[in-house]
N, C-alpha and C positions, 0 to 999 in steps of 0.2 A: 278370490282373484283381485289383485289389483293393478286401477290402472294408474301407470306411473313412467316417468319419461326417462328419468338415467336408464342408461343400458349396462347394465355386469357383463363383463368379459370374461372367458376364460387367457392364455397366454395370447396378447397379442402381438398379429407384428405391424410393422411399419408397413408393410406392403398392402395390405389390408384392413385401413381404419375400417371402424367401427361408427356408423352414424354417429353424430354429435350432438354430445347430451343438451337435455333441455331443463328448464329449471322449476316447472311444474309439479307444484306441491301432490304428493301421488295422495290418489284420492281412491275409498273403495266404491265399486260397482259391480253391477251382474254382465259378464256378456250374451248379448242376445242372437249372436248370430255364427257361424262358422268363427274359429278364431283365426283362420287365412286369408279374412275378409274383414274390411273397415266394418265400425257399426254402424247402424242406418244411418245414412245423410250424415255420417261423416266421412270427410277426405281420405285421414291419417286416424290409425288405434295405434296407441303404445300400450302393451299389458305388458301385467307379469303373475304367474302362477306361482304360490309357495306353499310347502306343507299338504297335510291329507285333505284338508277340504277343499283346497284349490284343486288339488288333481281328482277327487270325485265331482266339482265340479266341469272342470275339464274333459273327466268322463265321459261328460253326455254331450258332450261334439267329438270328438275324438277318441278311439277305443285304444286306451292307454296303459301300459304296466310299468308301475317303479314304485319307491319304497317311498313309502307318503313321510315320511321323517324328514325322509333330503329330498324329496321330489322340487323341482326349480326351473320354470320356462319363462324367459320372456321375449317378448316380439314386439317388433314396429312394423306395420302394414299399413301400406299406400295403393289407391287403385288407378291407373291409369287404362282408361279404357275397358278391354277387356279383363286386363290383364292386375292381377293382383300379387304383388311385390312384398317380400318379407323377408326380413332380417332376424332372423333366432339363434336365440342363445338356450342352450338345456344344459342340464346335469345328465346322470345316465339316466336312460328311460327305454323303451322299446314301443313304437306304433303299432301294433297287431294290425294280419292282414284280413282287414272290413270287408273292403272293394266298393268304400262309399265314397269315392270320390274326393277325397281328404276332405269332408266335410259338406263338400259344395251340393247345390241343388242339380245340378248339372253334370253329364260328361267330364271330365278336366284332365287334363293334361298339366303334368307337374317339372322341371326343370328345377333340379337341386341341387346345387356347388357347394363344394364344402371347404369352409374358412381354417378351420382351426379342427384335430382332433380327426377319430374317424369313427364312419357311419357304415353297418354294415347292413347289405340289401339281401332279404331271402325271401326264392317262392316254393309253396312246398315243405315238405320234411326233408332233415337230415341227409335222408338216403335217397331217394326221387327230385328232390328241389333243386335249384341252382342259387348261388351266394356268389355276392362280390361287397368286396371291403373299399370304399371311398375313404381318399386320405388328401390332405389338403390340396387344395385347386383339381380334384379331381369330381366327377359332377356325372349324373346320369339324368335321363328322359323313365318319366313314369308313367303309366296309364292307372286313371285315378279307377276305372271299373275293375283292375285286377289286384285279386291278393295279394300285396305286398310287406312282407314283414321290415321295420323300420328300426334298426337296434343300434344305441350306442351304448359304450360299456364306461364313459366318462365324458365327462364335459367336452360339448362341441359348440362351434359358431357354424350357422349354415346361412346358404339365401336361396330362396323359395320363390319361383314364380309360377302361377299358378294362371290355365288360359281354357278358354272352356274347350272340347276337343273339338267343336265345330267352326272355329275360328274361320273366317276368308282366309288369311294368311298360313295356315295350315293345308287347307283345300287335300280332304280324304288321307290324313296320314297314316301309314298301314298299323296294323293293330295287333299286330301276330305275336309279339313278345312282350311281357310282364314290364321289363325295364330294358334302357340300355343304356350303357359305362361309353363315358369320354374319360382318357386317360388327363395328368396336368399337361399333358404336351397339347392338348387340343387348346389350341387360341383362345377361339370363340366364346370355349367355357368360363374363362378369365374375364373376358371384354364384356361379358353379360354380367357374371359377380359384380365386376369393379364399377360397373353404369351402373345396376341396381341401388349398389350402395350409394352412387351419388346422388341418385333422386330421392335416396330416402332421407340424405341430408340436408335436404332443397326442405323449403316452407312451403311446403305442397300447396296450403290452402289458400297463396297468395300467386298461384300463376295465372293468366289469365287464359282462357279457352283455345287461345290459337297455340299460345307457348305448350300447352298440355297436351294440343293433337299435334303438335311437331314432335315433343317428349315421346308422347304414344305411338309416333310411327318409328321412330328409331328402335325403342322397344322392340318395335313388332316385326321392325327389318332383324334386330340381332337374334331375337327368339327364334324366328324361322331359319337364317342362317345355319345357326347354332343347331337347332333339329337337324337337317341337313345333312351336317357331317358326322353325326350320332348316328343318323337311322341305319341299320343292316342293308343294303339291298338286297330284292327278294324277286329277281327277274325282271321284265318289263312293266308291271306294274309298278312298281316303285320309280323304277327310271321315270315314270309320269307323272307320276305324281312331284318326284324331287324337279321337274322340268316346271309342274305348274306353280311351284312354292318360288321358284327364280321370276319366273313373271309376274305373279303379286308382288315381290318383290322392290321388283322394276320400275312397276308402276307408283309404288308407296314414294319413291325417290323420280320419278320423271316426269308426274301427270302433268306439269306445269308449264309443259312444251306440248305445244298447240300442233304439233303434227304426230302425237303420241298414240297411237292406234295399231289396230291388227299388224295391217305389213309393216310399218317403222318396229316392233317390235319383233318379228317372223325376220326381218333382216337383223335383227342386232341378233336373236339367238341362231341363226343360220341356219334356219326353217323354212318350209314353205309358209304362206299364209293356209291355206289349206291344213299342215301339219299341225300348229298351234291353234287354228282351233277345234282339231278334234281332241288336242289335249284337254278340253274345258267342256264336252261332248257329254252328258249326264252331269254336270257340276248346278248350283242354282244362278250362276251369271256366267254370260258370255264373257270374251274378251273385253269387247266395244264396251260392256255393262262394265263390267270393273274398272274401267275408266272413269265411264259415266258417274257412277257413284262413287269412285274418291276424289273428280273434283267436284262434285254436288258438297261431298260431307265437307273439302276444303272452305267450299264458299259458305253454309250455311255457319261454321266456326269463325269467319270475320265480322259476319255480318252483328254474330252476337257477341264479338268483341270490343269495347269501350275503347281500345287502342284505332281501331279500325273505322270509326267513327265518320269519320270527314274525308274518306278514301271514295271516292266516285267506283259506279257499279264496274265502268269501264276497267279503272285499274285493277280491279278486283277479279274480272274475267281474265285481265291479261298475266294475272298473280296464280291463280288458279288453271289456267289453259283452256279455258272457254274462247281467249279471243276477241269476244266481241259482247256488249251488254246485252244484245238479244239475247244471243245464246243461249249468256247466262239466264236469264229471264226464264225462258222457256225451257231448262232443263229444270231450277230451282222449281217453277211454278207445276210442274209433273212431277217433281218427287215431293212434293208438298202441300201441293194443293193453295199456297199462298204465295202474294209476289216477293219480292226481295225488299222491297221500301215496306212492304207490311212487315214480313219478319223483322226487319232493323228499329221498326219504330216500337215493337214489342218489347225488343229487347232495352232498349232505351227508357222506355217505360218504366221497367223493372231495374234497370241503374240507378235511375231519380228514388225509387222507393215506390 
């Protein structure tokens, strides 16, 4: 395997660049970890797999079939937050279906658009399974615990985002079907590719922590979205779950408005308050909680940013929708256990060196 920064393309188009190469002499190494995942403590991995040894090393993260002569993968993967972002180019190969989670240590939930080329999805045999063929800008939702057979019969570009399936911003997504197909008419499926690809364009390692939890929430707004208008519904259950995935939602883009709680929220969706929260009724956070802790994680990401520096606590509650510097004080100091002038001078510490 190596790793190396140009990206080979098979036909592109203009509509759909292709990250932009870098000029990093390609160097060999082992990868040590999922290859849908950066490697340890780093940002960004550019690989590329060629030949029989690359693909039995490959093997043994991923259970793979192709003809080790022409076998040819390579990828750039960026992690933002949860969520792990990739960009792949292959020759023909076929993913055999594991049901390991495309790799990960975890649950995961996979979201795959396809660039260039088509990808065909099967679970099952021939005669019992179900199959659907992905052709460009067309994209399905995968569940990494089910057998999924993963086949292309010639060179494709895909983008892969990959989220563990217990995400907040998922909150109990149903689980009943192997995969499911967005056609290229679905929007969302597009607006995810075409973002993906632009942060993978970004110099990742040079954002600073607030730029990367803004990145990460947009992300995490379009993925959820994007799920949304994929999933089947499947009676009232579903209806609830798609109701609670609009209210993470909401809050990912509102927290910042100091009157953003239960009822302001029970009136925007045209609920009782009552109703909304028994939408969240067995979930691991309330409403008010999921408030609470994303402007907690908002304010704990200025605090340890160098940008944010010279920003008084005060502006920084009224940035975050806390309001007031108590507030903030005594939310940050319960989910932390430290004040807000400790955490900044920590961080600060670790700036200087």
């Amino acid at each position: 395997m190596t790793i190396t920064t140009p990206m080979a393309t098979t036909a592109r188009r203009p509509a759909q660049p292709a990250p932009a190469n870098r000029t990093a002499r390609p160097t060999r190494t082992t990868t040590t970890t999922c290859p849908f995942e950066p490697e340890p403590s780093a940002t960004v991995s550019v690989r590329e797999w060629r030949g029989e040894e690359d693909l039995a090393h490959f093997q043994s993260f991923i259970t793979t079939t192709a003809k080790p002569e022409s076998f040819h993968l390579q990828s750039r993967t960026a992690r933002f937050g949860s969520f792990d972002v990739t960009y792949m180019v292959h020759g023909p190969l076929r993913f055999e279906p594991t049901a390991d989670n495309f790799g990960h240590a975890v649950k995961t939930l996979r979201m795959v658009v396809v660039l260039d080329g088509e990808i065909t999805l099967r679970t099952g045999d021939a005669t019992h399974g179900e199959q659907t063929t992905l052709r460009r800008r067309d994209g399905a939702l995968l569940l990494g615990w089910a057998p999924v057979t993963y086949t292309s019969a010639a060179p494709a570009r895909v983008v892969v985002v990959d989220v563990p399936a217990d995400h907040d911003a998922l909150v109990g997504l149903p689980d009943t079907a192997p995969f499911v197909v967005g056609g290229s008419e679905t929007a969302l499926l597009s607006a995810l590719a075409a973002f993906a690809l632009d942060l993978l364009r970004q110099d990742v390692e040079t954002l600073t922590p607030a730029v990367r939890a803004q990145v990460t929430d947009s992300l995490e707004s379009l993925f959820s979205g994007t799920v949304s208008t994929l999933a089947v519904p499947s009676g009232g259950d579903w209806n609830r779950r798609s109701q609670r995935m609009h209210v993470v939602r909401y809050i990912a883009t509102h927290y910042a408005d100091p009157q953003l709680g239960p009822t302001t929220l029970a009136a925007h969706l045209g609920m009782s308050k009552r109703s909304l929260q028994r939408l969240f009724e067995g979930e691991k956070l309330s409403v008010s909680q999921l408030v609470q802790s994303k402007r907690v994680d908002q304010v704990l990401l200025r605090l340890r940013d160098p940008r944010y520096s010279g920003t008084s606590l005060d502006e920084i509650a009224v940035l975050t929708g806390f309001g007031s510097a108590l507030a903030l004080r005594r939310a940050v100091q319960a989910a932390t256990g430290s004040t807000p002038s400790a955490l900044r001078a920590e961080a600060l510490a670790s700036w200087n060196g």
